[in-house]
Rosetta silent file (secondary structure, phi, psi, omega in degrees, C-alpha in Angstrom):
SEQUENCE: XXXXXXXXXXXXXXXXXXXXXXXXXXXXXXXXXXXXXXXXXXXXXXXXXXXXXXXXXXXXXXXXXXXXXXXXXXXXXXXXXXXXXXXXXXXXXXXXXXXXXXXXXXXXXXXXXXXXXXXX
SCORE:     score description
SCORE:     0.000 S_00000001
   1 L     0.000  124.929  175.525  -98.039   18.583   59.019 S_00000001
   2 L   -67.610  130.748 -179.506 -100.199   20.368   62.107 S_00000001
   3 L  -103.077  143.272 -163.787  -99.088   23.670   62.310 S_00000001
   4 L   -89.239 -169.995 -173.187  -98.861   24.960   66.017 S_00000001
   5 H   -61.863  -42.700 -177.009 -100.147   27.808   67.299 S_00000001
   6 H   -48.918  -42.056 -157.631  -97.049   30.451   66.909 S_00000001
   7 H  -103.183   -4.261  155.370  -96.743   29.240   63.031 S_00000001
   8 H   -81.066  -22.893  177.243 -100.723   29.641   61.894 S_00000001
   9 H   -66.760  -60.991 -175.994  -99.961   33.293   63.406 S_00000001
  10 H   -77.648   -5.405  142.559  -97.195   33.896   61.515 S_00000001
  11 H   -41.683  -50.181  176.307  -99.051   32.370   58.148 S_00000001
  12 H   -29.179  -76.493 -163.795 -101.633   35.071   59.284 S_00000001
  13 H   -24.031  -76.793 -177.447  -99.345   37.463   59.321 S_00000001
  14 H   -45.317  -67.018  143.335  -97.980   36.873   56.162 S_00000001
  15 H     4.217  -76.379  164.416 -100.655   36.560   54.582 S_00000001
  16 H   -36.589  -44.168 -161.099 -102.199   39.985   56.102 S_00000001
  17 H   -86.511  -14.219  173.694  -98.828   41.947   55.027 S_00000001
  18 H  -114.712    2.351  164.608  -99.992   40.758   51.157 S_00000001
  19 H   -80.310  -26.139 -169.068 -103.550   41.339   51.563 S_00000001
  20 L   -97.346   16.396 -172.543 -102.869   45.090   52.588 S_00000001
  21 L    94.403  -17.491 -166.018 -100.313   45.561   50.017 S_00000001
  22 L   -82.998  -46.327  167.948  -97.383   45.707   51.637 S_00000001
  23 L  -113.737 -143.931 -170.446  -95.620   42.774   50.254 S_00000001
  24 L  -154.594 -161.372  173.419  -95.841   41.177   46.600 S_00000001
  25 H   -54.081  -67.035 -149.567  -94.920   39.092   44.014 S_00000001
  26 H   -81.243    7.228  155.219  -90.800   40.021   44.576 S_00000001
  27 H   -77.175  -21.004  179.662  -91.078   38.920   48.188 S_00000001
  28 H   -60.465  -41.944  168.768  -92.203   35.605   47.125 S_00000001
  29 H   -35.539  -49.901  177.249  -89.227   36.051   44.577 S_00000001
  30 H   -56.703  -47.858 -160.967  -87.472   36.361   47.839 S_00000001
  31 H   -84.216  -24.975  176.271  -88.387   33.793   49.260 S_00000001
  32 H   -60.817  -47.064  164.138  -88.150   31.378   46.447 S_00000001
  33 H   -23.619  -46.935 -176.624  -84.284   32.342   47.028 S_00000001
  34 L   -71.381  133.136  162.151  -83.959   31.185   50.631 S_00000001
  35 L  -116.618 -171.897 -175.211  -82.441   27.388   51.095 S_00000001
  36 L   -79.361  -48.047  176.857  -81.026   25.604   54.050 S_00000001
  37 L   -40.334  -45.962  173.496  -77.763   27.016   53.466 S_00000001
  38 L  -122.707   94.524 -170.610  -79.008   30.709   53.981 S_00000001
  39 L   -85.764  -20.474  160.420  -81.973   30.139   55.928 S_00000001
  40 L  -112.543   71.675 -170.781  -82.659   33.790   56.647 S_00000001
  41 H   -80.223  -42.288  171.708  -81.907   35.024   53.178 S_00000001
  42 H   -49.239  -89.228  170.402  -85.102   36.979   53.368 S_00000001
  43 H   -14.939  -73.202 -161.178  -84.561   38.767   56.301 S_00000001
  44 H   -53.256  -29.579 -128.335  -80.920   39.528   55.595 S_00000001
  45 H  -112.288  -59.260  178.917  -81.875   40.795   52.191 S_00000001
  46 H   -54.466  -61.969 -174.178  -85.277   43.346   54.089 S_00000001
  47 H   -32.124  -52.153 -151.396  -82.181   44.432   56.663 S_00000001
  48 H   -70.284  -33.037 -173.305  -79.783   45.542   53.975 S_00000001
  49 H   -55.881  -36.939 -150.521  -82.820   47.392   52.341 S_00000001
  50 H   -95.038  -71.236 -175.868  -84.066   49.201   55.554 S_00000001
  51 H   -34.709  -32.232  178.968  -80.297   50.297   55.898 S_00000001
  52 L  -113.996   12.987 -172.403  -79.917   51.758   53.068 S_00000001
  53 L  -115.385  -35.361  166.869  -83.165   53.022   52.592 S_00000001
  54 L   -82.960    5.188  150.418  -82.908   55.102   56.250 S_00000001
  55 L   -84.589  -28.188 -170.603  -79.675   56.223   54.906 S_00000001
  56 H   -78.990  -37.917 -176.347  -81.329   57.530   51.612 S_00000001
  57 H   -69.409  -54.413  168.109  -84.237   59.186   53.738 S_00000001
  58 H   -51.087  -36.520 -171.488  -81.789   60.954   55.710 S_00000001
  59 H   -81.692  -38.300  174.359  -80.350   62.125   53.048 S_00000001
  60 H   -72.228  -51.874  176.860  -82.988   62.878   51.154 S_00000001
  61 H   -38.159  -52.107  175.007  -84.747   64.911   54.155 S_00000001
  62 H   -71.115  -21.663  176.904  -81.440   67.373   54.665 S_00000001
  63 H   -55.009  -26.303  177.798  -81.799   67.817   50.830 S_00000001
  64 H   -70.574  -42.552  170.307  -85.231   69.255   51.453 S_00000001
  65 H   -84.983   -1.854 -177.585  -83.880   71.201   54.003 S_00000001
  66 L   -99.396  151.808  160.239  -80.775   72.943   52.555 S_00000001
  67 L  -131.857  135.924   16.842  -81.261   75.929   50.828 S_00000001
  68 L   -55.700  178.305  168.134  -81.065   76.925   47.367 S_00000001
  69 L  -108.790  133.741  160.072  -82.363   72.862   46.999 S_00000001
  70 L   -97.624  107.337  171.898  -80.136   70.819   44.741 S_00000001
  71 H   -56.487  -37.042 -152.506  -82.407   69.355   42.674 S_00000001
  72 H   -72.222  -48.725  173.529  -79.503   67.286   41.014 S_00000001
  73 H   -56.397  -55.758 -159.666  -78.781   65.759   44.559 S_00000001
  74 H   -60.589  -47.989 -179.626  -82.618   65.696   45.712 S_00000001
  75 H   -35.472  -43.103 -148.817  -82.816   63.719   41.988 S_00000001
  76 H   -74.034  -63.765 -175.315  -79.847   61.838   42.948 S_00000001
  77 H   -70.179  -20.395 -170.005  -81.467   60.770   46.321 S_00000001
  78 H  -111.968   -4.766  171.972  -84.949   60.052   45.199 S_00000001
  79 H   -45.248  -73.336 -169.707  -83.897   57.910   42.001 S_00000001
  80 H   -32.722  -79.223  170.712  -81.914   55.584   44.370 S_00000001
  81 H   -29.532  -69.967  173.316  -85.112   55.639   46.980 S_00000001
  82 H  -139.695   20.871  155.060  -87.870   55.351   44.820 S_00000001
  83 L   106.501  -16.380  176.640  -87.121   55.947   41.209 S_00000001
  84 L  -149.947  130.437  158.588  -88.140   59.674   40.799 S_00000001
  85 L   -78.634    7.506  179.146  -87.945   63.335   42.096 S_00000001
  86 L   -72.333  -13.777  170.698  -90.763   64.359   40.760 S_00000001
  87 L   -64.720 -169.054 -172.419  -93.029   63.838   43.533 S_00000001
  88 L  -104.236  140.946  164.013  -94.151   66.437   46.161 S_00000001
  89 H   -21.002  -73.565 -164.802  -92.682   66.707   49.680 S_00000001
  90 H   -24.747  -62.115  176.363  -96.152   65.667   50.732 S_00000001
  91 H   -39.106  -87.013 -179.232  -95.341   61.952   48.644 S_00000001
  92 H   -30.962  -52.989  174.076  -91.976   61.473   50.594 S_00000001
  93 H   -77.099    0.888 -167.649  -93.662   61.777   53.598 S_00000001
  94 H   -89.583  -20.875  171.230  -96.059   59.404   53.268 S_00000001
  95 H   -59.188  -31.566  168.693  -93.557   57.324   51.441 S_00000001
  96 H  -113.009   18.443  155.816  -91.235   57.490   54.985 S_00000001
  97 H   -66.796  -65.486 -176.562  -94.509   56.731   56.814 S_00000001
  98 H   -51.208  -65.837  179.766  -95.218   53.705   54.975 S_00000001
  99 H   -21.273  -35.834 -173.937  -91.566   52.883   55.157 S_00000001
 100 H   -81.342  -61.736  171.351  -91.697   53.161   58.846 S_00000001
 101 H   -71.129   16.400  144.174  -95.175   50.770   59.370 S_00000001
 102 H   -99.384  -56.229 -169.711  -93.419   48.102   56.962 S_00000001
 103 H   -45.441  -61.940 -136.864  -89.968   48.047   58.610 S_00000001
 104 H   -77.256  -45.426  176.770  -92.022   47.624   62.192 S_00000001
 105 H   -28.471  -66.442  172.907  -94.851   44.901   60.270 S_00000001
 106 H   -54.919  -25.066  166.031  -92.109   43.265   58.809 S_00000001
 107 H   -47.522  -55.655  162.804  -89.676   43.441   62.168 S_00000001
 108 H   -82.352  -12.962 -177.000  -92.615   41.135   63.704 S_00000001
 109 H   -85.833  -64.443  173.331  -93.109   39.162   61.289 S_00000001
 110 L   -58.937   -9.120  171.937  -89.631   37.756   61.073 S_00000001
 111 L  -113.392   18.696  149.117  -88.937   37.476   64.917 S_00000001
 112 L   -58.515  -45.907 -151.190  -92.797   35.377   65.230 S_00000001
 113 L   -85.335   -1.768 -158.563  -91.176   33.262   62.105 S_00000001
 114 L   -90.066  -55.270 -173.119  -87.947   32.962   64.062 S_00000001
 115 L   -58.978  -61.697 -179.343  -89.717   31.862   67.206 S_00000001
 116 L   -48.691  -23.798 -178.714  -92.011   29.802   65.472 S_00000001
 117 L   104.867  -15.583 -154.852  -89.206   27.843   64.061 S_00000001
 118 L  -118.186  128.782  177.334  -90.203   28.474   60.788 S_00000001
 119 L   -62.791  130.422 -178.885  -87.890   29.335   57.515 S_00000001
 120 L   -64.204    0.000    0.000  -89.103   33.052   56.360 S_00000001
């Protein structure tokens, strides 16, 4: 099947977002997931993350910012996020950097694959 132009872009894409690291193995996981029945399973599945992962960042950010700091919270909040509190402030931000340049990478990717016609 000739792929047109809009759907060799978003192969690019994709492609690009797992050369730089960004996605992996468990989006493919994801994607193995998606049928005709849920045809944006993928997507819906990145939404719910980004929701509840910009809920966790807020949360984790006023934890940083109340004083004394409750570690037990800050603990609480950075399990849930990314599995430990042991990093440094510094880590978290670059951790709600990245967070930020995947949500928009990914953001584009799915409304190219949308366009394009083509199940994420």
């Amino acid at each position: 099947m000739e792929r047109n132009p809009l759907q060799r872009q978003v192969a690019y894409m994709r492609r690009s977002l797992f050369d730089q690291g960004y996605l992996d193995e468990q989006f493919v996981q994801l994607e193995d997931l998606q049928d005709d029945a849920n045809p944006n399973f993928v997507e819906e599945i990145v939404t719910l993350f980004y929701t509840d992962s910009a809920r966790l960042i807020h949360n984790i950010e006023q934890a940083l910012e109340s004083r004394p700091l409750d570690f037990i919270r800050l603990d609480d909040y950075m399990h849930q996020f990314k599995g430990s509190s042991s990093r440094c402030v510094r880590t978290f931000q670059q951790v709600k950097q990245e967070h930020t340049i995947l949500r928009r990478k990914l953001e584009t990717y799915f409304q190219l694959a949308r366009q394009a016609g083509l199940a994420n």
